[in-house]
C-alpha positions in Angstrom: -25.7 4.5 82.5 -25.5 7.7 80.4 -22.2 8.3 81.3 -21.0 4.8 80.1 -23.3 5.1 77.2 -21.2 8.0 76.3 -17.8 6.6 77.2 -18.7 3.6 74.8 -19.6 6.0 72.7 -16.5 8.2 73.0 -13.8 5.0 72.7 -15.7 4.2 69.4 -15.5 7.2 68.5 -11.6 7.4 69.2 -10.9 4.3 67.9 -12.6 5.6 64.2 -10.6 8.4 64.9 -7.4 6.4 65.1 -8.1 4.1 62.3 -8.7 7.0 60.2 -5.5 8.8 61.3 -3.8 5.4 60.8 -5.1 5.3 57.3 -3.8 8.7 56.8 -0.7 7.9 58.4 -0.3 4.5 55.5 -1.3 6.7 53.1 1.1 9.6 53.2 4.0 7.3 53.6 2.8 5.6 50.5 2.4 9.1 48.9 6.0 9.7 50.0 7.9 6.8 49.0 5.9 7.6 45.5 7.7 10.8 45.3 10.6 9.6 46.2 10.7 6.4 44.1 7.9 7.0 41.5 8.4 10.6 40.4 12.5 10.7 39.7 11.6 7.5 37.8 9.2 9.9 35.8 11.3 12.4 35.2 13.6 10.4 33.8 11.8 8.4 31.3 10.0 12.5 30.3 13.9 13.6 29.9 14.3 10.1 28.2 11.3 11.0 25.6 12.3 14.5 25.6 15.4 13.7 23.9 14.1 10.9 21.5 11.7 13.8 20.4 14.3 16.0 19.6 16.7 13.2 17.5 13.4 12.5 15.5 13.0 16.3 15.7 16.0 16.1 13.2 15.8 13.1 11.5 12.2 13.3 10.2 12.7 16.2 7.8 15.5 13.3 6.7 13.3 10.1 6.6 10.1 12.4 4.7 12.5 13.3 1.5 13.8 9.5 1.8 10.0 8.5 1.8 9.4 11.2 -1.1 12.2 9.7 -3.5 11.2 6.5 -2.5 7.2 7.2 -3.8 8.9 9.0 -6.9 11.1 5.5 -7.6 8.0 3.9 -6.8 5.4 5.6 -9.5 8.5 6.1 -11.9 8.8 2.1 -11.8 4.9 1.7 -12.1 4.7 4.1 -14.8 7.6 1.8 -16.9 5.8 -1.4 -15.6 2.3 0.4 -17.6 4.4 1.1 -20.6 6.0 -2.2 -20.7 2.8 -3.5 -20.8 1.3 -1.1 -23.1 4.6 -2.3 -25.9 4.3 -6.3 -25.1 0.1 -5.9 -26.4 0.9 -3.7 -29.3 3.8 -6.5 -29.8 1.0 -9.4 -29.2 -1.3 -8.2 -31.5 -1.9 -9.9 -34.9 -0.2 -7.7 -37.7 -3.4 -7.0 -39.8 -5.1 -5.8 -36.6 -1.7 -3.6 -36.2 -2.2 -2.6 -40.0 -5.3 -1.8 -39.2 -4.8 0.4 -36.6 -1.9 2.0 -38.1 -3.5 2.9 -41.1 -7.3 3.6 -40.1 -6.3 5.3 -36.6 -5.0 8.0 -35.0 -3.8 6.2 -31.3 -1.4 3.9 -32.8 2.1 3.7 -30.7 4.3 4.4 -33.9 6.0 7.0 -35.5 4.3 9.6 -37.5 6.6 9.0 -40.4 5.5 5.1 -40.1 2.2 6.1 -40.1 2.2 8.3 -43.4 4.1 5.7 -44.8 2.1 3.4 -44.5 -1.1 5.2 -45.3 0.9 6.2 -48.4 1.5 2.5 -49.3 -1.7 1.1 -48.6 -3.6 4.3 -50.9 -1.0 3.0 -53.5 -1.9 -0.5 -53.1 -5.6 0.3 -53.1 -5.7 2.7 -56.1 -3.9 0.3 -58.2 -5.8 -2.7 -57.8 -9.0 -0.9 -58.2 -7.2 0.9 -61.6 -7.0 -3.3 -61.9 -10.0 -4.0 -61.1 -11.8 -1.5 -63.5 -9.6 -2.9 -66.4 -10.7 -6.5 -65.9 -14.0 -4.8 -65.7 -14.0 -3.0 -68.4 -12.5 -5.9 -70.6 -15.1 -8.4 -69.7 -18.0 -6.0 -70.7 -16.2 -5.5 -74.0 -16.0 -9.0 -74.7 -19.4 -9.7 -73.7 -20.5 -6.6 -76.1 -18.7 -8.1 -79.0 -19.8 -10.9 -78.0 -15.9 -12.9 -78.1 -16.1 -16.4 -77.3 -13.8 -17.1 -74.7 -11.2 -19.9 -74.9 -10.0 -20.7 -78.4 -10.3 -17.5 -80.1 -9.0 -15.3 -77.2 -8.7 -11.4 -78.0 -5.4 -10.6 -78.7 
């Protein structure tokens, strides 16, 4: 009995054996047909990339001062776009607010000899109607001193 105990024992033993070495067997040949299908397949596409790396390699240094005059287009285009805009409001704006502005600021987007010019005219403007003004003044307090009737015997 112990001796077919251990002869059962022993083909079980075998047969794990040869299942094992069977799965060993399945799995190198599968390893080998890997390297022989798998790997040069690798290599390939590697040498494949290797080369793509080295065209980009020398065309990047290309595409970045493309990209940089394209961003220097770019802001040169957005800064006209802001000026553009900047001229069509001044151009919007009623013209006493742009008298205004010319005259009684300094940020005004005109010349500086359109500015004094105009500061000139309006300080001639200003000072003669008040010289006007003073006149008219002056006259009506005269008349009312002298005590002048108005209307038929006007002062002459």
């Amino acid at each position: 009995t112990k001796l077919t105990e251990g002869l059962s024992n022993f083909r079980a033993m075998d047969s794990l054996m040869q299942g094992s070495l069977d799965e060993l067997k399945r799995d190198t040949q599968h390893a080998k047909h890997a390297l022989e299908e798998h790997i040069p397949c690798i290599h390939q596409e590697l040498h494949n990339s290797l080369v793509s790396l080295e065209e980009l390699s020398h065309t990047l240094p290309q595409i970045q001062s493309h990209v940089a005059e394209i961003r220097r287009i770019y802001d040169s285009g957005r800064e006209k776009a802001k000026n553009l805009v900047t001229d069509l409001n001044w151009l919007n704006t009623e013209w006493h607010e742009r008298w205004r502005v010319i005259i009684f600021t300094n940020h005004s987007p005109v010349s500086r000899w359109w500015t004094v010019t105009m500061r000139v005219l309006f300080a001639a403007t200003f000072i003669t109607f008040g010289w006007i003004a003073w006149v008219a003044i002056a006259g009506a307090y005269t008349a009312h001193r002298q005590r002048l009737v108005w209307g038929e015997r006007l002062m002459s």
